[in-house]
C-alpha positions as CSV (number, residue, x, y, z in Angstrom):
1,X,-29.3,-43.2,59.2
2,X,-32.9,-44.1,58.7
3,X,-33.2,-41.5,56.0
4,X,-29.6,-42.5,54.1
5,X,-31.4,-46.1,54.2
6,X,-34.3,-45.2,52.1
7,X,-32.7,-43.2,49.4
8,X,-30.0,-46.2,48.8
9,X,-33.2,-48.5,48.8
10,X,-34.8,-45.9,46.2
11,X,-31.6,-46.0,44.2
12,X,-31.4,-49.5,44.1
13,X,-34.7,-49.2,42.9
14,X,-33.9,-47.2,40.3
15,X,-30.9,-48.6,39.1
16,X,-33.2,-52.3,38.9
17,X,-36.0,-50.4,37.1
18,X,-33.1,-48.6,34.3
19,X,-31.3,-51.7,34.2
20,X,-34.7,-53.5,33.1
21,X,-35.7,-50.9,30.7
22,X,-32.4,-50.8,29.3
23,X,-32.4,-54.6,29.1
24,X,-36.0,-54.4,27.7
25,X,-35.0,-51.9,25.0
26,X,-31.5,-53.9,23.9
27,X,-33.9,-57.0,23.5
28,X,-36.3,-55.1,20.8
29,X,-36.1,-56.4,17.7
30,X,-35.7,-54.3,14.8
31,X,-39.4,-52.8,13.1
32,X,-40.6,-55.5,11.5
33,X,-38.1,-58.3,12.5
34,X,-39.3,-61.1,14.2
35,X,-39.0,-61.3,17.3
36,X,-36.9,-64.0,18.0
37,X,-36.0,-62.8,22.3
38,X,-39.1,-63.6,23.4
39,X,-40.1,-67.1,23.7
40,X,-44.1,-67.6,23.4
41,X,-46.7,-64.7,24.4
42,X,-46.0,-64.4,27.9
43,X,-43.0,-63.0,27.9
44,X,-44.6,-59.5,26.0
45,X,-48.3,-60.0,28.0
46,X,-46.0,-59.3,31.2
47,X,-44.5,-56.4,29.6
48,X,-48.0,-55.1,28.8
49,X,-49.7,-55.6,32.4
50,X,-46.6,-53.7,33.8
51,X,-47.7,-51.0,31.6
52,X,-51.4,-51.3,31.7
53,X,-50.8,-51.6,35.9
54,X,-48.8,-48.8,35.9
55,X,-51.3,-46.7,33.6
56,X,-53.6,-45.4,36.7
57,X,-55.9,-43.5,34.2
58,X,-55.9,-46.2,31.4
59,X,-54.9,-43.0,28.5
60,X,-52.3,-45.4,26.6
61,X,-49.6,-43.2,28.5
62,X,-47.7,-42.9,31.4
63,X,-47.1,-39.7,33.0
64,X,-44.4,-39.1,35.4
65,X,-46.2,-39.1,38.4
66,X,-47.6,-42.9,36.9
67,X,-44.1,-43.8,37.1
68,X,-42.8,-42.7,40.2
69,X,-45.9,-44.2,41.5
70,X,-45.2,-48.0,40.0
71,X,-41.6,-47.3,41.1
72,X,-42.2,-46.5,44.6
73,X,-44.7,-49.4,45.3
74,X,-42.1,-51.7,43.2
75,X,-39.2,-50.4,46.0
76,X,-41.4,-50.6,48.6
77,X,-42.0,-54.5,47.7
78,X,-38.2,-54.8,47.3
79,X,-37.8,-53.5,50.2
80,X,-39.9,-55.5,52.0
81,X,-38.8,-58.4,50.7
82,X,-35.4,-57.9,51.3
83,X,-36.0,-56.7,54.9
84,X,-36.1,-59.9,56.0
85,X,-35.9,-59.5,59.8
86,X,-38.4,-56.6,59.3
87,X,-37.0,-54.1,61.4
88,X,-37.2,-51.4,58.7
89,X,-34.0,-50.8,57.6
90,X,-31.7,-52.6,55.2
91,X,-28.5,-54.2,56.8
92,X,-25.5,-54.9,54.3
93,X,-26.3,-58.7,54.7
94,X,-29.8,-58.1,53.9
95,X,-28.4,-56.4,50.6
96,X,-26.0,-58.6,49.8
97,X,-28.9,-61.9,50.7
98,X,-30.8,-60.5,48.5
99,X,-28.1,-59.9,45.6
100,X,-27.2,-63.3,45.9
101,X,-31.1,-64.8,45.4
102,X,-31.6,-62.4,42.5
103,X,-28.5,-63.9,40.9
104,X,-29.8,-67.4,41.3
105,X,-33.6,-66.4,40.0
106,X,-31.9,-64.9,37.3
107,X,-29.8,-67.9,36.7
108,X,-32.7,-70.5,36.8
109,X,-34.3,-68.6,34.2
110,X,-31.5,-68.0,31.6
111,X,-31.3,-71.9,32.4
112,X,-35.3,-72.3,31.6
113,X,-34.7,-70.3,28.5
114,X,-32.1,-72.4,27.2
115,X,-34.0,-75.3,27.8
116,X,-37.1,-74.1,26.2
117,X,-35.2,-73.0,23.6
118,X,-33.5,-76.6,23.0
119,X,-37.0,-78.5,23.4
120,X,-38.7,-75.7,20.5
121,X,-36.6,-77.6,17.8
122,X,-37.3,-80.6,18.9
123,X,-41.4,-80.4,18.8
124,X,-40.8,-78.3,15.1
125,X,-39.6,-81.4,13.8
126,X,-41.9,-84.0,15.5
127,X,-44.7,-82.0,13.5
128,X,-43.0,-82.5,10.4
């Protein structure tokens, strides 16, 4: 039981980490486009620290051990988190909690986006 626990939490893991690299790569813009995704620097300096982080031996590169490394203490950190009465193991209400706050982080930023987005305009043409 214990053991079928931690390979779903690893797979969860996973499937997070593919879906953000996925997500990540559908959001590039085109070589030498603009790009428009992004709002501001922080959005790519995050990017990089993931990868600089992640880059134990600071080559430019990430091996596959690097990886598995990053992803293992991300799940770990996932896991924790969404072990909330920390009995080590994941319950189906501790899965689903912890869909449901994702969701609502995810939401609140799409919703911080737009509004960042709307007020951009706004402070382009108070410069003019």
């Amino acid at each position: 039981m214990k053991k079928t626990l931690s390979l779903a939490a690893v797979a969860l893991g996973l499937v997070l980490v593919s879906a953000n690299a996925m997500a990540e790569d559908a959001t590039k813009p085109a070589a030498g486009a603009p790009d428009k995704m992004h709002h501001g620097e922080k959005h790519k300096d995050k990017k990089y620290d993931r990868f600089a982080k992640a880059d134990k031996n600071g080559d430019g590169f990430l091996t596959q051990d690097e990886m598995l490394a990053a992803q293992k203490a991300k799940t770990e950190k996932m896991f924790t988190k969404l072990d909330s009465n920390k009995d080590g193991k994941l319950s189906k209400a501790e899965m689903e909690a912890g869909k449901k706050d994702m969701r609502e982080k995810m939401k609140s930023r799409m919703e911080e986006r737009k509004s960042d987005k709307a007020e951009a305009p706004a402070a382009d043409k108070a410069a003019e």
